[in-house]
C-alpha positions as CSV (number, residue, x, y, z in Angstrom):
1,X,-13.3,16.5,4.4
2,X,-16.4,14.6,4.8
3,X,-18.7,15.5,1.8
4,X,-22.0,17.5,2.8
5,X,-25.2,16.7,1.5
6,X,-26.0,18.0,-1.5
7,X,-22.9,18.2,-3.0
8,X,-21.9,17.1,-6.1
9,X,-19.8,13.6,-5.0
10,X,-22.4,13.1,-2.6
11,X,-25.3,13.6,-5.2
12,X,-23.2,11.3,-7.4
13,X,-23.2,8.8,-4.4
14,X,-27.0,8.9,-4.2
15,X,-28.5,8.9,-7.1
16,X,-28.2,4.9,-8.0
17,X,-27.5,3.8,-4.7
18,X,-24.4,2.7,-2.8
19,X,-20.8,3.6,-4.3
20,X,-17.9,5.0,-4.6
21,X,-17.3,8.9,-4.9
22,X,-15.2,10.5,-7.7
23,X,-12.6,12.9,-7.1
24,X,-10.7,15.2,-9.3
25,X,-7.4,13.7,-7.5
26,X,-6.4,12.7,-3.7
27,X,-8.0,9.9,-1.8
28,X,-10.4,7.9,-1.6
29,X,-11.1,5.7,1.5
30,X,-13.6,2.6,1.5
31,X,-15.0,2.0,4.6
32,X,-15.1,-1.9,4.4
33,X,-17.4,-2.9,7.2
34,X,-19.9,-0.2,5.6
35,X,-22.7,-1.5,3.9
36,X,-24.5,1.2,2.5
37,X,-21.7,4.1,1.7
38,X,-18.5,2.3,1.3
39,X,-16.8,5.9,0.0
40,X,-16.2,7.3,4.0
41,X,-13.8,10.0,3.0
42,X,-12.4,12.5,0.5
43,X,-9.4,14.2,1.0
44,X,-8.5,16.8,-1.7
45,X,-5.0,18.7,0.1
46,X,-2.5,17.9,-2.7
47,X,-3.0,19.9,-5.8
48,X,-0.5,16.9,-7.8
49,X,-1.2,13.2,-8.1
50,X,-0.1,11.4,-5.1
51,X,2.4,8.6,-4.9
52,X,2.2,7.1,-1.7
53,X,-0.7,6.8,0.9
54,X,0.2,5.3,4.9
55,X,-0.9,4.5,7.5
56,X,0.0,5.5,11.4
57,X,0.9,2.5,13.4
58,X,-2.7,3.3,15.6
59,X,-4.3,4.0,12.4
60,X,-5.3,7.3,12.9
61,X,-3.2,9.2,10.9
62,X,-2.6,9.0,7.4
63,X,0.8,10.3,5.7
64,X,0.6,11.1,1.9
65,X,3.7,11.8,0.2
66,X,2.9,13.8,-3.7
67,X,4.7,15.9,-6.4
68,X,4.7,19.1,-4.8
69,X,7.1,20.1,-1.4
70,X,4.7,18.9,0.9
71,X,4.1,15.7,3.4
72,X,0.9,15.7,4.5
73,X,-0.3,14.0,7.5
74,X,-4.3,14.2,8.3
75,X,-6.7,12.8,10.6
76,X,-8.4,9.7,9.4
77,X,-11.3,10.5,11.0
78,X,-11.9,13.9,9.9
79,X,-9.8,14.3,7.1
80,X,-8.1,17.6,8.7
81,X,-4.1,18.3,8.2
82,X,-2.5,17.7,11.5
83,X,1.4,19.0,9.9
84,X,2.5,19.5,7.0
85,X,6.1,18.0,6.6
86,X,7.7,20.6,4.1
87,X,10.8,20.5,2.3
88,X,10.6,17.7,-0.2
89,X,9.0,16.5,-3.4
90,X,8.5,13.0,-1.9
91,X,7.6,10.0,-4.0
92,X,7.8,8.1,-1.1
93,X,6.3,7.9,2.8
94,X,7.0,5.0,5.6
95,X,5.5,4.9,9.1
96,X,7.9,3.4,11.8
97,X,5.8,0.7,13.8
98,X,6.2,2.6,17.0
99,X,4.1,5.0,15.5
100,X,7.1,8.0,16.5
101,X,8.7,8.6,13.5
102,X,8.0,9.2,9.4
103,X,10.2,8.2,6.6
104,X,10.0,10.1,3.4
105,X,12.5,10.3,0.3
106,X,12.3,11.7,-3.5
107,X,14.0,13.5,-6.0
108,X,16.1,15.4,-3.5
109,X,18.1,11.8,-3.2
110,X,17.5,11.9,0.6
111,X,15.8,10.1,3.1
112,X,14.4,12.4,5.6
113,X,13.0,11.3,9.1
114,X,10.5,13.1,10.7
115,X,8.9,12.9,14.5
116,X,5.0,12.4,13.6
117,X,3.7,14.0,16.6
118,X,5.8,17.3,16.3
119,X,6.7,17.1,12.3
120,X,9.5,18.0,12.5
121,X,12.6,17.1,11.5
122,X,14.9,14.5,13.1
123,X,17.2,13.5,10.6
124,X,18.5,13.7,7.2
125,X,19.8,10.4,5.3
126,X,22.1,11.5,2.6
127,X,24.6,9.8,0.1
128,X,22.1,8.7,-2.3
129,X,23.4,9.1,-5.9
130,X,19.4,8.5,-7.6
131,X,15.9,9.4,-6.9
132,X,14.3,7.2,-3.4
133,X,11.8,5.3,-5.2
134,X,10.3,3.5,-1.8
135,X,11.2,3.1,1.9
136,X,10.1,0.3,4.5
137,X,10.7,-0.1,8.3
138,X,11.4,-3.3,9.4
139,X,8.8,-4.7,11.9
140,X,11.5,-4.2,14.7
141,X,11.7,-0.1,13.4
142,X,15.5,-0.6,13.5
143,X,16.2,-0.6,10.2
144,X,14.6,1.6,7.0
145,X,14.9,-0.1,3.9
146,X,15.3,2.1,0.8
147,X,15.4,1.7,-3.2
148,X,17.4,4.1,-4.8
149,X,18.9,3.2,-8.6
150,X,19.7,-0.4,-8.8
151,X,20.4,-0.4,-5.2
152,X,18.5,-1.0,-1.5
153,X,20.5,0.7,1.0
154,X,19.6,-0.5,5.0
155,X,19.9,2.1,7.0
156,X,20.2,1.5,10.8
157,X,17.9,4.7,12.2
158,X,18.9,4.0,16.1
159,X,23.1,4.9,15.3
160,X,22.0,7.1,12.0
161,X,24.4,5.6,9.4
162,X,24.2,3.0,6.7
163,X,24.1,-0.4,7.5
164,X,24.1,-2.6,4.3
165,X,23.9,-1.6,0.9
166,X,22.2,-4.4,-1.4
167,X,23.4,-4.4,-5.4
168,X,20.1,-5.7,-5.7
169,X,18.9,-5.7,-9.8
170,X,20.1,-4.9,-12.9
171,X,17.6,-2.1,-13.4
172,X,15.6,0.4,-11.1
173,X,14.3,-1.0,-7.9
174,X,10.2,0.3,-8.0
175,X,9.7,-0.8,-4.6
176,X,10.9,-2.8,-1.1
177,X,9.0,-4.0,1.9
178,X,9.7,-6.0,5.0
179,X,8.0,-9.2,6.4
180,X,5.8,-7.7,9.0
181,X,5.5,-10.4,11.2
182,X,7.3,-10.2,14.5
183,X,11.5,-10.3,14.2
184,X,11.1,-11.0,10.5
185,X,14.6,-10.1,8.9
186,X,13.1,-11.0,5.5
187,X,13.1,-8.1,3.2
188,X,11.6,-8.0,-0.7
189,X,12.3,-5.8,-3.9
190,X,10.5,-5.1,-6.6
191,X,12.8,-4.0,-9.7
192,X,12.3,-3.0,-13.5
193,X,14.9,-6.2,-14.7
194,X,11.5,-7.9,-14.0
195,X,12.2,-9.9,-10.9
196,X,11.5,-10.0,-7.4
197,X,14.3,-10.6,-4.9
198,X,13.6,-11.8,-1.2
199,X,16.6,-10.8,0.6
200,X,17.9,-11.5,4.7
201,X,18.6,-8.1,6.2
202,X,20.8,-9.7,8.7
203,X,23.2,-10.9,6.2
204,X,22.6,-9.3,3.3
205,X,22.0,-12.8,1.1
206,X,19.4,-13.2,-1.7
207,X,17.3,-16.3,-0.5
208,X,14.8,-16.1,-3.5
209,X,14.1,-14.7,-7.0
210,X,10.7,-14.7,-8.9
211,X,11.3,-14.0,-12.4
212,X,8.5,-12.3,-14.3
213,X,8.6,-11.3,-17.8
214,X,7.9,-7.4,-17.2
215,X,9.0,-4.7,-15.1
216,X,7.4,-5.6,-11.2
217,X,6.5,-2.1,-10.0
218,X,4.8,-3.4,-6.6
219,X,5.0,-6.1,-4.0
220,X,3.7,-7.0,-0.8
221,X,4.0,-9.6,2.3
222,X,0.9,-11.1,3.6
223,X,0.6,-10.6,7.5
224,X,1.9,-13.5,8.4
225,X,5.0,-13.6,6.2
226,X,3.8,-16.8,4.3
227,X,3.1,-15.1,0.7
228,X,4.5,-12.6,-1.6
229,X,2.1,-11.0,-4.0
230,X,3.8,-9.1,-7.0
231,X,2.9,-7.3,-9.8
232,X,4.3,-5.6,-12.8
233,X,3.6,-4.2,-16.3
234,X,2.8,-7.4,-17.7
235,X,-0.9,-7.2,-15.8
236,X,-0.3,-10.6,-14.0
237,X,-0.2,-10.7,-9.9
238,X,2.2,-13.2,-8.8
239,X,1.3,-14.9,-5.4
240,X,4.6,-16.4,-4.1
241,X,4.2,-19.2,-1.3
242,X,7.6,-18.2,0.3
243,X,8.7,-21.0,2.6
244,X,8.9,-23.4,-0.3
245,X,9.5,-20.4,-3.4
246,X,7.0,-21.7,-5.6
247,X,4.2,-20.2,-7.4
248,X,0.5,-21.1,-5.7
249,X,-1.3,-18.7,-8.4
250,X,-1.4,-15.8,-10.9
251,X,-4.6,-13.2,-11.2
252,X,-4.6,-12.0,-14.4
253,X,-4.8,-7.9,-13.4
254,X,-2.7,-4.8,-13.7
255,X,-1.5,-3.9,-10.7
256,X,0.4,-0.9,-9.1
257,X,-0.8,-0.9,-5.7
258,X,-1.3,-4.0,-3.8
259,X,-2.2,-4.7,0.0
260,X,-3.1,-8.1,1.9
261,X,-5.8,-7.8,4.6
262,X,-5.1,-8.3,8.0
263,X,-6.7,-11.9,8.3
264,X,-4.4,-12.6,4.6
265,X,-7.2,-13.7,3.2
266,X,-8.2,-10.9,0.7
267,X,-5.9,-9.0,-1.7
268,X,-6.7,-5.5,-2.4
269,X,-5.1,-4.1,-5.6
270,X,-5.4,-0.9,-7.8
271,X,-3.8,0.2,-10.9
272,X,-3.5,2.3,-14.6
273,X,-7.7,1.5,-15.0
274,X,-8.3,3.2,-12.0
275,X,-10.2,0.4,-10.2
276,X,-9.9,-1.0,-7.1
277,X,-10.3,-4.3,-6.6
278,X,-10.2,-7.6,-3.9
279,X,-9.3,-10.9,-4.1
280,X,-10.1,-14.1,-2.3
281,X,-6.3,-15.3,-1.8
282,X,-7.0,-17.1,1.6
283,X,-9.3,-20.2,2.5
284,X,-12.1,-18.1,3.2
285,X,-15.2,-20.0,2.0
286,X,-17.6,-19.6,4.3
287,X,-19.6,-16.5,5.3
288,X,-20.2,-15.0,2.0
289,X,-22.9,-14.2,0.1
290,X,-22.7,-12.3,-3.8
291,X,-25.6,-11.1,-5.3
292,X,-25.8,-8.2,-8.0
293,X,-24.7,-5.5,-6.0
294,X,-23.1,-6.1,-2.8
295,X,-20.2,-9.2,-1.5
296,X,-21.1,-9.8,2.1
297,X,-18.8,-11.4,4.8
298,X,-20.3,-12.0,7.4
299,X,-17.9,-13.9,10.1
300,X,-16.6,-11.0,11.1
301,X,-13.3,-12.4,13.4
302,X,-12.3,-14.5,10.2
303,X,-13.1,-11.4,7.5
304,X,-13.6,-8.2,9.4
305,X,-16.9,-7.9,9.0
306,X,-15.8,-6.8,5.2
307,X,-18.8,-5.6,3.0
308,X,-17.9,-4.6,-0.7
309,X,-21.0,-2.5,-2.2
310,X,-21.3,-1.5,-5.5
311,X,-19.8,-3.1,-8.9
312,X,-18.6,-6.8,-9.9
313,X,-19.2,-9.4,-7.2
314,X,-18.6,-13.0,-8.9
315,X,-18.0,-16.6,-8.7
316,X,-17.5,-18.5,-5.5
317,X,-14.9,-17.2,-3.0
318,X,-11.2,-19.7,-3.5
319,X,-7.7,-18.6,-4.1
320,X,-7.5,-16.2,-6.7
321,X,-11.2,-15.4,-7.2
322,X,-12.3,-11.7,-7.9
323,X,-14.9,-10.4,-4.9
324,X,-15.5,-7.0,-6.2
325,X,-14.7,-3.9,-8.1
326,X,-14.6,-0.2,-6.7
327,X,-14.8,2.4,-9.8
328,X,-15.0,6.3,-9.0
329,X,-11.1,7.0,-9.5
330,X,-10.5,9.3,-12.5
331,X,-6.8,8.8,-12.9
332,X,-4.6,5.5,-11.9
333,X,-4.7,4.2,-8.4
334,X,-0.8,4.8,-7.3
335,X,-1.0,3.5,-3.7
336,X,-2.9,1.7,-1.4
337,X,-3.4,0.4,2.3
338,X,-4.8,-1.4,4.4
339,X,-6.0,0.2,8.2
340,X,-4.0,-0.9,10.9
341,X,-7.3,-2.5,12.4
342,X,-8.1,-4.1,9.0
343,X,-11.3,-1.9,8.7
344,X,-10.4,0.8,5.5
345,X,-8.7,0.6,2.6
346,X,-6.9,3.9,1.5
347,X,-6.0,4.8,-1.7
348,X,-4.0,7.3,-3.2
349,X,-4.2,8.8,-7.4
């Protein structure tokens, strides 16, 4: 819920200024056009560290998926439960981009699909042999992309039966996500034989590996499909221009969350140090003004209006440079995600 004045995150927010709150564990959600209280929202509902934070297609619901038999699925705006999807221990939660139906898999070894405005259950995808590590719809919703073991099983959720099953790695799959622009088939996987795999759904073939030289626990398309930012236990962030597979940059960060903006041209990413932090990855050099406590963007149809109080704000804005950090996390950042309208970031520890 929102925090009341006078309590103690809120008298931690005020007594230096603009920043971030600190929670025990659960979320915590920046409110990016903000520029006095970035910290909008505190959510404590799970009583176990959350895995997985998303978003509702409209963006005003937000599914979290932790280690206890419980799906939560609260109102963005007031932080209130709307359902509570119990029956699991999920590790993992999808949003289909019709906005009608949740995805959610753990140690149960099934993938269980839920209707989001009734929560209840629709279907149960069974005949995994390992724990469901991630899931991703494709931008069409046709198809739910899961990691399970060494393998990413398509499932096709119209006709409710398998529809290709990818012998992706040589070691665990960490996590898979789609292309999200408009009939993208292109699908990528994140595994612990420390490569990334960019795979056709259609057809089932490999198109692209980016070797790393760790475990890659996380990975993420930009918005328009043109990169692929990885990052693994080796604390390096991988940008991947994918049209012509090559390398544009590394960031030099550990990362187990990562999330482009909707423009493409900030990375967000959180990890073990409990910081969240963005990234000028896009062309964006105009508009922005860093002082001492606050990153400004000020064009707001080319940034979204993004305002970053609080913390490190340095350098000039160019591929690759660091914008800001967010401390107020007390355990690693597990998840995060951008809003649908590009103005929150959520984050899940």
């Amino acid at each position: 819920t929102q925090e009341p004045p006078g309590s103690p995150v809120r008298r931690w927010l005020e007594q230096d200024g603009p920043g971030v709150s600190l929670a025990e564990r659960g979320y915590l959600v920046h409110e990016v056009t903000c520029q006095v209280d970035p910290c909008i929202l505190v959510i404590h509902k799970h009583t176990l560290e959350v895995h997985e934070v998303a978003f509702s297609a409209c963006g005003t619901l937000m599914v979290s998926a932790a280690n206890e038999s419980a799906i939560l699925v609260c109102d963005v705006a007031t932080g209130k439960v709307r359902s509570t999807l119990r029956n699991h221990p999920a590790k993992t939660v999808a949003c289909s981009p019709d906005g009608r139906t949740i995805a959610s898999g753990g140690d149960d070894h099934v993938v269980w699909l839920w209707d989001a405005a009734t929560g209840k259950e629709v279907q149960a995808l069974t005949g995994h042999t390992d724990v469901i590590a991630s899931l991703a719809f494709s931008p069409d919703g046709m198809l739910v992309a899961c990691a399970s073991g060494e393998k990413v099983v398509l499932w096709d959720v119209v006709r409710m039966r398998s529809s290709r099953i990818l012998i992706a790695h040589a070691a665990r799959v960490n996590q898979v996500c789609f292309s999200p622009e408009k009939n993208s088939t292109r699908l990528a996987s994140a595994s612990n034989d420390f490569s990334v795999r960019v795979w056709d759904s259609s057809s089932g073939q490999c198109v692209c590996v980016l070797d790393g030289e760790a475990a890659v626990t996380c990975v993420a398309f930009s918005p328009d499909g043109a990169t692929l930012a990885s990052g693994g236990e080796d604390k390096v962030v991988r940008l991947l221009d994918v049209a012509n597979k090559v390398e544009r940059f590394r960031i030099n960060v550990g990362a187990r969350a990562l999330a482009f903006s909707r423009d493409a041209t900030l990375l967000a990413t959180g990890g073990p140090d409990a910081t969240l932090r963005f990234w000028a990855v896009g062309s964006v050099t105009e508009g922005i003004h860093l002082s001492r406590d606050t990153a400004y963007f000020n064009d707001l149809t080319n940034v979204g209006g993004l305002a970053l109080p609080r913390g490190e704000a340095r350098g000039a804005a160019g591929s690759g440079q660091l914008l800001c950090c967010m401390a107020g996390h007390v355990g690693p950042i597990s998840s995060l995600r951008f809003s649908p309208d590009g103005s929150c970031v959520c984050t899940g520890e």
